[in-house]
SEVOLUM-292142 format. One record per atom (N, C-alpha, C): residue in three letters; x, y, z. Coordinates in pm, whole numbers, plus 50000, padded with zeros to 5 digits. Layout:
BEGIN
ALAXYZ;...
//
This chain:
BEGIN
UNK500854988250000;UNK500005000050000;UNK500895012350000;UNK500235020649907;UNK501355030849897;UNK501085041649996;UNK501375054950001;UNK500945069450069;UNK499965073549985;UNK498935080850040;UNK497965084849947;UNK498255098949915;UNK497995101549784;UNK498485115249731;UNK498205131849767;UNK496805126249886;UNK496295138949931;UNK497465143450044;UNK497545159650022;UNK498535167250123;UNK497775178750177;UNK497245175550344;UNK496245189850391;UNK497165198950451;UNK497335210450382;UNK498195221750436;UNK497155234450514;UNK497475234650643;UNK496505241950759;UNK496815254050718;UNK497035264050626;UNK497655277250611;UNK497155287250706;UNK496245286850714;UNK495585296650852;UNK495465296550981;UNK495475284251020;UNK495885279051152;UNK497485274151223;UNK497785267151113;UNK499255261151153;UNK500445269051083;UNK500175278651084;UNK501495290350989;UNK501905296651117;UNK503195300551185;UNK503185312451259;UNK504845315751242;UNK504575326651252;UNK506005336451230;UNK507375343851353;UNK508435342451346;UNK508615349751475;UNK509105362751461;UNK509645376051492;UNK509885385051478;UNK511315390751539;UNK512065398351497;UNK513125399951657;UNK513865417351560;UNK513865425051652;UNK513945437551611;UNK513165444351491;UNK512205440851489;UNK511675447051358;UNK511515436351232;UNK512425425251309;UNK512815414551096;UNK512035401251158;UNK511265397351048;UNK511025383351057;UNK512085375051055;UNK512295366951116;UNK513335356051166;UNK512925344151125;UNK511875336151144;UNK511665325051133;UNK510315321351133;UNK509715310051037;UNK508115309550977;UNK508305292851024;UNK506795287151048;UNK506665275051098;UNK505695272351000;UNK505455257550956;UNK504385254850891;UNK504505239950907;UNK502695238150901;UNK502735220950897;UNK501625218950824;UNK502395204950803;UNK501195195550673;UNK501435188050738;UNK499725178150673;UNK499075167350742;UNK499565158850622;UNK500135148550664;UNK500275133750530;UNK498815123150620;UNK497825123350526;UNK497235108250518;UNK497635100050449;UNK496955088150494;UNK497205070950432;UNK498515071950416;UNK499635072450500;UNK500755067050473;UNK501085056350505;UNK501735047450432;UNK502015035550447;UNK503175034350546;UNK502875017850562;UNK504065016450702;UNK504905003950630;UNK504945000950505;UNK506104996350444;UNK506135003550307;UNK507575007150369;UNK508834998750487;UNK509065003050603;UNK508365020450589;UNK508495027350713;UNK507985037250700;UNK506985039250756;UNK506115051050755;UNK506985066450781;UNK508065066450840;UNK508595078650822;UNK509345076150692;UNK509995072850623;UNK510655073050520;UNK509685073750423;UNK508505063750414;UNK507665069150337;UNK507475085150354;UNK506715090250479;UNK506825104550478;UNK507865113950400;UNK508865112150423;UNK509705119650399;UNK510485120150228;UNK509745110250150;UNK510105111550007;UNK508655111249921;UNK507615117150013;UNK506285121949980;UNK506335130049866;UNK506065128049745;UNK506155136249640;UNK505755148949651;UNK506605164249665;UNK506365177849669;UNK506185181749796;UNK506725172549887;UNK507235175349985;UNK508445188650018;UNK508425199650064;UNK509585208850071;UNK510645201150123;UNK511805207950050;UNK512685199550137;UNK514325212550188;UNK515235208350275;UNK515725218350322;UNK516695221050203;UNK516665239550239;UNK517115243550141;UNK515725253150042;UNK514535246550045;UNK513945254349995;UNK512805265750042;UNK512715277549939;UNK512215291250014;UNK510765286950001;UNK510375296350162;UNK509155299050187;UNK508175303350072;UNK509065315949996;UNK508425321149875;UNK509125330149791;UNK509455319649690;UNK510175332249662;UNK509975343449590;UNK509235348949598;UNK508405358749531;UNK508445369849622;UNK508055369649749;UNK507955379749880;UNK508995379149938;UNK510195370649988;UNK510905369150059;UNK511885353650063;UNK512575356949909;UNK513305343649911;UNK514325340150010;UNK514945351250121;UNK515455347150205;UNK515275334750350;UNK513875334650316;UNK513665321550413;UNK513715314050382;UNK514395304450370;UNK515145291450372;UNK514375280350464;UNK513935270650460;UNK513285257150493;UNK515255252050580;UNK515015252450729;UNK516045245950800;UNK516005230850842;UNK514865232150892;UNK514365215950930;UNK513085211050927;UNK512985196850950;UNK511875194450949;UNK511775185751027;UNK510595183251083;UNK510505175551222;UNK508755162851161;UNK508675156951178;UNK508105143251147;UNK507615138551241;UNK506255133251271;UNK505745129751406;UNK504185123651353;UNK504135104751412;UNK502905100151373;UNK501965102951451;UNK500655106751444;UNK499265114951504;UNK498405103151545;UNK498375096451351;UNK496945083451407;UNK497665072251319;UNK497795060151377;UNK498595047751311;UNK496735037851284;UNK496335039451196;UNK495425025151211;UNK496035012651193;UNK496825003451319;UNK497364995651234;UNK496694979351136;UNK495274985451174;UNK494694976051095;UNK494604973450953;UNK494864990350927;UNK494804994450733;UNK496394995050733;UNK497424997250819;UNK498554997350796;UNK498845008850719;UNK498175012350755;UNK498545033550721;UNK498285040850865;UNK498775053550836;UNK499235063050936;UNK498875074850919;UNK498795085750968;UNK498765102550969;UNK500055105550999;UNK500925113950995;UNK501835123150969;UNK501845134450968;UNK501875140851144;UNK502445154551134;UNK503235162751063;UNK503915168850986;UNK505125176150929;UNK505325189450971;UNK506145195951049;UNK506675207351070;UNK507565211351011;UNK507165220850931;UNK508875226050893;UNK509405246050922;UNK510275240350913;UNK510855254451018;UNK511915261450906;UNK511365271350924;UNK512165284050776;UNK512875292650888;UNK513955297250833;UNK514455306850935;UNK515585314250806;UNK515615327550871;UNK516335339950724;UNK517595332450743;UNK518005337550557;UNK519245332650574;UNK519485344450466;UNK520985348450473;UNK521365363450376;UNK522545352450349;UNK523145353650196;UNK524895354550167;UNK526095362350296;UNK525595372550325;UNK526465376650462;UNK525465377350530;UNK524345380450619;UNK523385388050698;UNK524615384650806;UNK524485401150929;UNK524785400451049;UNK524135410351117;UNK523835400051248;UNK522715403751314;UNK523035403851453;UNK523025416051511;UNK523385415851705;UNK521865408951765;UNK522305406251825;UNK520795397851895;UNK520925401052060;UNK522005402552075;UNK522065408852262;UNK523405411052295;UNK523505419952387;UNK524455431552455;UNK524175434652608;UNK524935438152644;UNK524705441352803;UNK526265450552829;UNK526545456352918;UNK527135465252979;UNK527235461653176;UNK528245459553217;UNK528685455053379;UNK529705462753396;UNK529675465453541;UNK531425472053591;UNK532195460353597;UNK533135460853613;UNK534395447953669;UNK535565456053741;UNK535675448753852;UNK536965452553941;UNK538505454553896;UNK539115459453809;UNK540685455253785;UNK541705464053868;UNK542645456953845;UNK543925468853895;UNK544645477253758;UNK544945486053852;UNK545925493853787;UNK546665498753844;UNK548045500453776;UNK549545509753853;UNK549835521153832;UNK548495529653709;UNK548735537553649;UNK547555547453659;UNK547255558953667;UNK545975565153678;UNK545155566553545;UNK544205572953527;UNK543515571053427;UNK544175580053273;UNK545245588453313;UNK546045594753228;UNK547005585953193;UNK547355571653218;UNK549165564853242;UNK549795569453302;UNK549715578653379;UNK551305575953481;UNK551085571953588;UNK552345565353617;UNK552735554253736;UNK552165562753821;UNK551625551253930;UNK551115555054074;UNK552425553254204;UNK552755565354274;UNK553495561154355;UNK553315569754516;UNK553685566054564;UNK553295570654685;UNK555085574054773;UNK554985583054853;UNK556515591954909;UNK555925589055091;UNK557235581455163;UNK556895586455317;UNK558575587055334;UNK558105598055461;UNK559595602055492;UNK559575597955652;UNK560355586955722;UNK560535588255883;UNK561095595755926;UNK560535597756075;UNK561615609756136;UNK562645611156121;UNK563355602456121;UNK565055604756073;UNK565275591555972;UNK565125601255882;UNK565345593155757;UNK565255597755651;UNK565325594355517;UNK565645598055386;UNK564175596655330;UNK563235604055232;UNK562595599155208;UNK562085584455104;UNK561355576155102;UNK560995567855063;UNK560035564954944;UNK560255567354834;UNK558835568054739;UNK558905547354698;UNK557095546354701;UNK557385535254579;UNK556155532954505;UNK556045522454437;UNK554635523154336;UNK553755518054417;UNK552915523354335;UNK551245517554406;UNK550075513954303;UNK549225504954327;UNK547955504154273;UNK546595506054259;UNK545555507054204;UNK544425506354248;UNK543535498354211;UNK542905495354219;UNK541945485454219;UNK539945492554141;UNK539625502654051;UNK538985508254004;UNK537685501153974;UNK536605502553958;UNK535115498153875;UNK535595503353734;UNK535805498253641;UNK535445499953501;UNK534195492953441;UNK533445497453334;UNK532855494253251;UNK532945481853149;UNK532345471853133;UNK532905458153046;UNK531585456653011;UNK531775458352839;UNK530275454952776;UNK530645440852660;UNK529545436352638;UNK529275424252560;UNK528135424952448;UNK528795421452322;UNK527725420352228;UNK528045407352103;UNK526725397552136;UNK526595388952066;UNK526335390551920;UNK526645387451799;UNK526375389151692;UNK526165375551628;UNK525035369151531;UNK524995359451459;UNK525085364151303;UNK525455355451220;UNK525965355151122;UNK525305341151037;UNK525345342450868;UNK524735331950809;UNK525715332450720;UNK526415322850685;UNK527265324350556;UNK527425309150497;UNK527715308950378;UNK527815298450274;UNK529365293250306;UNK529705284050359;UNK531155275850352;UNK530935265750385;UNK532195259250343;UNK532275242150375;UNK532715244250461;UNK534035247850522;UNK534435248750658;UNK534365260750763;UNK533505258750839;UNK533265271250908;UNK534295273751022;UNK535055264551024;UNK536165261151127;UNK537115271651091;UNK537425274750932;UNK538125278550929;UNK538135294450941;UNK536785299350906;UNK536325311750961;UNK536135318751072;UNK536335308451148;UNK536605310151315;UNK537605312751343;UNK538785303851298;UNK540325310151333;UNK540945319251249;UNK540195325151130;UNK540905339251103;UNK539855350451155;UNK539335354051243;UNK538945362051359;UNK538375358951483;UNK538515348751557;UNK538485349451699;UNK539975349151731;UNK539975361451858;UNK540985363851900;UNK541165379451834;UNK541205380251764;UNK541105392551685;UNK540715411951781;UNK541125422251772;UNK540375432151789;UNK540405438951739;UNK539515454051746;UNK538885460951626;UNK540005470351606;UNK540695471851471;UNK541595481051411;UNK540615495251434;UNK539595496551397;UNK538785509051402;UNK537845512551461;UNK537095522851455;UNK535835526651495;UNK535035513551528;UNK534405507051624;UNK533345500051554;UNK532605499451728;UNK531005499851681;UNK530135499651803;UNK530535509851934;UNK531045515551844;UNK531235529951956;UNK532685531652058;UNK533655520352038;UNK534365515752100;UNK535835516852001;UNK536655527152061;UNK537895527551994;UNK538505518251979;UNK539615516151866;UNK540625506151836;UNK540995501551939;UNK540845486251909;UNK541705479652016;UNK541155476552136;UNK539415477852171;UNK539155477452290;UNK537355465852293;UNK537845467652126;UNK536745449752141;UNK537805437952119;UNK537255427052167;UNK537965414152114;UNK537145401052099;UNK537055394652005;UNK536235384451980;UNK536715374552067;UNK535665369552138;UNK536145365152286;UNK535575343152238;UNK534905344152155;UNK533755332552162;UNK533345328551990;UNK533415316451965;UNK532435315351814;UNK532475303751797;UNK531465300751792;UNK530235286851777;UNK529365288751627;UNK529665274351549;UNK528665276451440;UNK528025264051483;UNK526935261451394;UNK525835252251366;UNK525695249551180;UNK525675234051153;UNK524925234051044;UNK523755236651014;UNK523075244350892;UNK521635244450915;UNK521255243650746;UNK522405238150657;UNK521905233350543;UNK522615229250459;UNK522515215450475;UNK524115202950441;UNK523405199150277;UNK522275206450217;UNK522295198950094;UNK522865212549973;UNK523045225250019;UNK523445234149928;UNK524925235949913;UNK525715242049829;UNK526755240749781;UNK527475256149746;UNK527795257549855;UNK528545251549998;UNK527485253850096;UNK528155246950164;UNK526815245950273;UNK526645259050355;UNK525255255250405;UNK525015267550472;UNK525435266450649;UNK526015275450720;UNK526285273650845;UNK525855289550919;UNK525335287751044;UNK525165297751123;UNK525935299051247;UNK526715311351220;UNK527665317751327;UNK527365327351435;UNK528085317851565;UNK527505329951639;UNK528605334751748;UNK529225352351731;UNK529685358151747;UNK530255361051919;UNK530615360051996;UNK530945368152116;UNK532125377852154;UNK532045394752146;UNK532655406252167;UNK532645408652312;UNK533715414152314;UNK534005417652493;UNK534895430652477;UNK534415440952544;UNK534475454052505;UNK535175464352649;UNK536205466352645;UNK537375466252743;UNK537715489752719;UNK536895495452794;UNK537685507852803;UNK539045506952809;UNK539655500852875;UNK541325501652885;UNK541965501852745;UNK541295497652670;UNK542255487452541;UNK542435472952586;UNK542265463152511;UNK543195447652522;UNK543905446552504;UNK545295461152414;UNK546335463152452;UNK546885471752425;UNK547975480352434;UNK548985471652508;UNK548845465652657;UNK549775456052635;UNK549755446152755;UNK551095454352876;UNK551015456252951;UNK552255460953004;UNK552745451853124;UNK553845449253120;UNK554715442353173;UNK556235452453244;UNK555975450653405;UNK556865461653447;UNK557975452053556;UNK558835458953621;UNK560225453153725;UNK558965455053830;UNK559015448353953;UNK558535448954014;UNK559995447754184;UNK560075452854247;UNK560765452354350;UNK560745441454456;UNK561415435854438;UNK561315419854502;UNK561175423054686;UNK561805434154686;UNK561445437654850;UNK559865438854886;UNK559235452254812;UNK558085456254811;UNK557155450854730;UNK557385443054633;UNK556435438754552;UNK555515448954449;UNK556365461754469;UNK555815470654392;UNK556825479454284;UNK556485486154195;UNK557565488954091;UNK557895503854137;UNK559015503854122;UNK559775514254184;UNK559445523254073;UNK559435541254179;UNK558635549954074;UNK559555552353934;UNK560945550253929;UNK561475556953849;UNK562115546253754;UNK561115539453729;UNK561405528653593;UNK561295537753471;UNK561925531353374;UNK562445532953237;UNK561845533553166;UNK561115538553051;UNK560225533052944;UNK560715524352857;UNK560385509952823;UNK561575502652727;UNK561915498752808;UNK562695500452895;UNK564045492652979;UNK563195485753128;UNK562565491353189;UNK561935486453343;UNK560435481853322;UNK560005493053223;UNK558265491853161;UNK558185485553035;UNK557595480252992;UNK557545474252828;UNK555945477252816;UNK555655477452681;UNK553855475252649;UNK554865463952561;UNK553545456452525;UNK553525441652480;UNK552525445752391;UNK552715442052231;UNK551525436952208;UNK551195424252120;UNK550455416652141;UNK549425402352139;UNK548485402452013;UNK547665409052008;UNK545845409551961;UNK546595415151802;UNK546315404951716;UNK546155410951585;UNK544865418951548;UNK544825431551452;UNK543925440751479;UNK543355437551314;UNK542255436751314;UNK541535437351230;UNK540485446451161;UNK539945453251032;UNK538865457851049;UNK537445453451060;UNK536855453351164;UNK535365442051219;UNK534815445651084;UNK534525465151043;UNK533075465350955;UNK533575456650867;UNK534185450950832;UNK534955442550697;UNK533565429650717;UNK533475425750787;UNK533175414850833;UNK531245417650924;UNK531225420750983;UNK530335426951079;UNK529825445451069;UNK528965448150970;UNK528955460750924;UNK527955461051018;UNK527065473251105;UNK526085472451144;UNK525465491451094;UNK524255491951158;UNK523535504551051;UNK522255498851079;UNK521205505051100;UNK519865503551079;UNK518855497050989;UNK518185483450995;UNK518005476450867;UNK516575477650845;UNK516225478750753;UNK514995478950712;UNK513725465750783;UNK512825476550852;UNK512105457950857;UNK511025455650753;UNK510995439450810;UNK510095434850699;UNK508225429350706;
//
């Protein structure tokens, strides 16, 4: 017994959409399969159901070929197993997909405790006591300040076979320029996680998702100073170069290259 050819699509009831800043994100839809047969297997039957969507293909492409069919989910309702046919839920799940789209999805802003040896201008912190009979004494000092530490997640959709490799030419990375309000050098891609979400197109499709960590100080230079093995603190009259060094680490990149952001039209 085969699947029977009727396909009930609920368009008014079982359609729903999600939204997130203004943009549609992602569309749900389900069809009903009757009389499906259960040889050899009622899901496999399902699933090579003639005109069946399959992933990879758009919602419409007429209005909005960017939604893309991600998955589909399969689930039996009513088995008669006396006729040896079945009902067949079908969900399938569209979600945008752009050649580049990038999209912040959340941010936040916290103080954090750090030290510093230096005041908010760079120069060394030091402190002078003189004993009654004695010479005076200067040496360095620190503080311990509330700064500002913000975070912004960004996802990303892009076409590659290896998304691995798009990960290690910018995580680790920080911003050569302007970007999100935050001078050179004081974001750094801290985090990046992809997902497959469409292994039959060429190249495949993968979704990236971004984590920035956003440092007033700069992430660098790194400074590395003598520290006084007596006091444990750096004596005021170190060297620049010679007692003090900046270090620097973080290859600098330009983000908008990669991550442009600007106000997007919704849909």
């Amino acid at each position: 017994m085969s699947a029977s050819p009727h396909i009930y699509v609920d368009i008014l009831n079982d359609v729903s959409l999600t939204e997130h800043a203004g943009e549609s994100t992602e569309a749900r839809r389900v069809m009903i399969l009757r009389g499906v047969s259960a040889i050899p297997s009622i899901m496999e039957n399902a699933k090579m159901f003639p005109g069946l969507p399959l992933p990879g293909d758009v919602l419409d492409a007429q209005t909005d070929p960017e939604m893309i069919l991600e998955s589909r989910g399969f689930r039996v309702i009513d088995w008669k197993k006396d006729q040896g046919v079945a009902k067949v839920r079908i969900e399938l799940v569209y979600r945008r997909q752009r050649p580049e789209p990038v999209t912040p999805i959340r941010g936040g802003t916290a103080v954090e405790q750090i030290v510093r040896e230096v005041d908010k201008n760079g120069t060394p912190i030091s402190v002078t006591y003189t004993p009654p009979e004695g010479e005076a004494i200067t040496q360095g000092g620190h503080i311990t300040p509330l700064v500002p530490r913000s975070t912004i997640t960004i996802e990303s959709i892009e076409r590659v076979d290896e998304p691995q490799i798009v990960i290690n030419a910018w995580l680790g990375k920080v911003n050569s320029d302007l970007w999100h309000a935050g001078r050179p050098k004081t974001w750094l891609i801290v985090r990046a996680d992809w997902e497959e979400v469409d292994a039959f197109s060429d190249p495949r499709v993968h979704r990236f998702t971004w984590d920035f960590e956003h440092r007033v100080e700069k992430w660098e230079p790194i400074t590395v100073a003598y520290k006084d093995p007596a006091t444990g603190e750096q004596p005021p009259d170190l060297q620049e170069n010679v007692g003090r060094k900046d270090i620097e680490w973080y290859d600098a990149v330009d983000f908008r290259l990669k991550f442009p952001y600007g106000r997007r039209q919704p849909r």
